[in-house]
N, C-alpha and C positions, 0 to 999 in steps of 0.2 A: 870812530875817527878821533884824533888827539886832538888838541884844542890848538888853536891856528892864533897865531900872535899871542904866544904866550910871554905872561913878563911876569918878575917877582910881585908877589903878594900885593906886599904895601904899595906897590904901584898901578897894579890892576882887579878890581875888585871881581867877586866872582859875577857878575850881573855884567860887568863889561864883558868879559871873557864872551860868555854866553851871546851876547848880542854883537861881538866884531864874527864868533862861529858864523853864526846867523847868516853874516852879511856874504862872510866865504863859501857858505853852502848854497845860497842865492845864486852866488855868479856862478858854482860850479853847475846848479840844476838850468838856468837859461842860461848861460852863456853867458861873453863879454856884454855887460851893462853901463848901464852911465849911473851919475849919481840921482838922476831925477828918476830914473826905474827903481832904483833900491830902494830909495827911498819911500815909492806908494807901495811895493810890493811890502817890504817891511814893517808899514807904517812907522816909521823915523821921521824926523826932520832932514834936511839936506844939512845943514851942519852937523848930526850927528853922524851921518854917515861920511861924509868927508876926513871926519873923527878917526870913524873907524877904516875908513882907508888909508888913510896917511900911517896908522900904524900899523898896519897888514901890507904894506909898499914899506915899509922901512924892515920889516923882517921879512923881506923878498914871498910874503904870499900872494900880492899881487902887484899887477904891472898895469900903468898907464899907457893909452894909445889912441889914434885918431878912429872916429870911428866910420866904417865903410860906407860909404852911399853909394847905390845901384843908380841908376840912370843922372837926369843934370843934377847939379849941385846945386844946393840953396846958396844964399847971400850969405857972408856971416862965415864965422870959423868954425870947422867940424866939431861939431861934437866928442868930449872926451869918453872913452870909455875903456873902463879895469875889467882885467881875465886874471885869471889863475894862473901864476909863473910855474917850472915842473915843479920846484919847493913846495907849493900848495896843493897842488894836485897830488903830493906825495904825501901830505895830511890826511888823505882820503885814502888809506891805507890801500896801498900801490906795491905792497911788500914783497908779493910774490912774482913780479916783475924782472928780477934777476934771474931768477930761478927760470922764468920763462926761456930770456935769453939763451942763457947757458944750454937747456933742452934742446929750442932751436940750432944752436952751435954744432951741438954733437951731430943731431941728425944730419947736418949739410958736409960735417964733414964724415960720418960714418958712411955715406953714399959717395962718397968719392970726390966732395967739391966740385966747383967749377958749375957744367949746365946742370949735371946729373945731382947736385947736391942742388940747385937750387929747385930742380923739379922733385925732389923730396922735402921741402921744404914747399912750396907748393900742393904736395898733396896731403902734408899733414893739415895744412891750412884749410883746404876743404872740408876734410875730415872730420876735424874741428868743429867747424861752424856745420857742418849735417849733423855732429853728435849733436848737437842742442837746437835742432833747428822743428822737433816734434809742438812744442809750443808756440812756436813763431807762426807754422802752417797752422795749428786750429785755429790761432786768433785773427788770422786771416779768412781763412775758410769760412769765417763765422757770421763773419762782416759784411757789408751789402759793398758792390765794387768802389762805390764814392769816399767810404770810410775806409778804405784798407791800409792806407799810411796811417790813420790813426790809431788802427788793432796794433799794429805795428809797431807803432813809436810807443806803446802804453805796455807791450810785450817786453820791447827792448829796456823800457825802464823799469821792469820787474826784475832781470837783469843787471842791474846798476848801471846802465848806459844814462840816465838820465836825460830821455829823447823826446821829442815834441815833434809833428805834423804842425806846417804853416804852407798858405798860400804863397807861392813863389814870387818875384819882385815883380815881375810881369804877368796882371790877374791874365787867368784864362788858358797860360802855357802850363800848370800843372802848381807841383807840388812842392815842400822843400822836409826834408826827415833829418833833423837835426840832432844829435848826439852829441849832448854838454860835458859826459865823462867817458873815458875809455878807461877800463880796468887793466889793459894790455900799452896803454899807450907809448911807454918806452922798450918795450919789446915792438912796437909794431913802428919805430921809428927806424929800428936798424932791418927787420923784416918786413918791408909793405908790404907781401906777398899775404899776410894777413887781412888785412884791410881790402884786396883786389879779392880776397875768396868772401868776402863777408858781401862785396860790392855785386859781385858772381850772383851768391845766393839771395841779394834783395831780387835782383833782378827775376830773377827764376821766378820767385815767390811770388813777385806781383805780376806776373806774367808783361812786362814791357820793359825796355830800353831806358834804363837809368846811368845817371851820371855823378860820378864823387865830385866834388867842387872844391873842397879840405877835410884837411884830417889833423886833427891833433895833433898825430905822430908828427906831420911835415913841418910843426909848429901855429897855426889856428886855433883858434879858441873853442873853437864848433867842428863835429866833423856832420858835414853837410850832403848831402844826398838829393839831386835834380831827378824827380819824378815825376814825365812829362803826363799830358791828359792825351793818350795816343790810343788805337788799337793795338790789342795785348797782341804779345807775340809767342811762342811758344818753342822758341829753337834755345839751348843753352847758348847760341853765339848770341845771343839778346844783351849779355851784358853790355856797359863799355870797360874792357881792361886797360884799354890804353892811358887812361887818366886814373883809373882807380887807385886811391892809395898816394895819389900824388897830386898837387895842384896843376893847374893847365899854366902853360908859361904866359 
């Protein structure tokens, strides 16, 4: 990765450097964080990390926002919390992302465009995620059925997805498979069809009905995955496509 918030010499010593990185590989590995997270995960003070966000928000690495709460709201103003604007993300060497595009392009239109180029483009998409799907399935395989978003999420961040298993907001309803970096992400903002085959094949794998909730691509910080506590199911229509790839409105 190239160094994120770089500035001349005399004005940023190599120890900063190293510790504003730090704070941008943080939010890239969990996700949109506040400054009271960075800071225990990092061991920082909250003014240094304020530090080093205000200059990483001024060379557009990242961006401030309110932060989401699931059920009521406490008293009190939301919580702020910094993600990774695409400038940052593109620090994490994102290079071949053009290149992706353009591949995509051809194929949709050497198929003819229209439905026909978009269902070649779909079945590249699967394709894809079955070439590399031989290690997803043993770490799954491997695992006792309570641990399989975990095989999972520890798979996809060998990967560089940078993905974590957590309990869903509501204990009891399942799971949540979080993915803090997407290698494809600006390819998979003008192609969702990517993201819906990737959604496809979780499903498949963990043998039940799962649901995208965000995606990077659509703009999220997190691309998040609702993986209920249900009886497996075993039919390829088990995905949800209808939301995959996309946020629910």
């Amino acid at each position: 990765m190239k160094n994120v918030g770089e500035a001349p010499q005399e004005e940023l010593a190599t120890g900063e450097r190293s510790t504003r990185n730090r704070v941008a590989r943080s939010i890239l590995d969990h996700g949109p964080s506040t400054v009271a997270d960075l800071a225990k995960r990092l061991g920082l003070t909250q003014a240094a990390v304020r530090r080093h966000l205000d200059a990483l928000a001024a060379d557009d690495i990242v961006t401030a926002r309110e932060q989401r709460v699931y059920g009521a709201r406490t008293r009190g103003r939301p919580a702020k919390v910094f993600a990774l604007t695409d400038c940052g993300r593109d620090a994490f060497d994102q290079s071949y992302d053009k290149l992706a595009v353009d591949a995509l392009r051809w194929i949709e239109k050497s198929a003819g465009g229209g439905a026909a180029g978009e269902e070649a483009v779909v079945a590249f998409a699967r394709a894809r995620i079955e070439a590399q799907s031989e290690g997803y399935r043993e770490a799954v395989e491997a695992a006792p059925p309570e641990e399989r978003t975990e095989a999972l999420a520890k798979a996809l961040t060998a990967d560089g997805y940078a993905a974590t298993a957590r309990s869903a907001p509501l204990p009891g309803r399942g799971e949540q498979l979080c993915q803090h970096h997407c290698p494809v992400a600006h390819a998979a903002e003008q192609f969702p069809q990517l993201c819906e085959a990737e959604t496809e094949f979780f499903s498949r794998l963990l043998g039940t009905h799962v649901q995208r909730l965000a995606t990077i691509a659509h703009g999220d910080g997190v691309c998040t995955t609702f993986i209920p506590h249900s009886a497996p199911q075993t039919t390829t229509e088990s995905a949800s496509t209808s939301t995959a790839g996309r946020n629910p409105a």
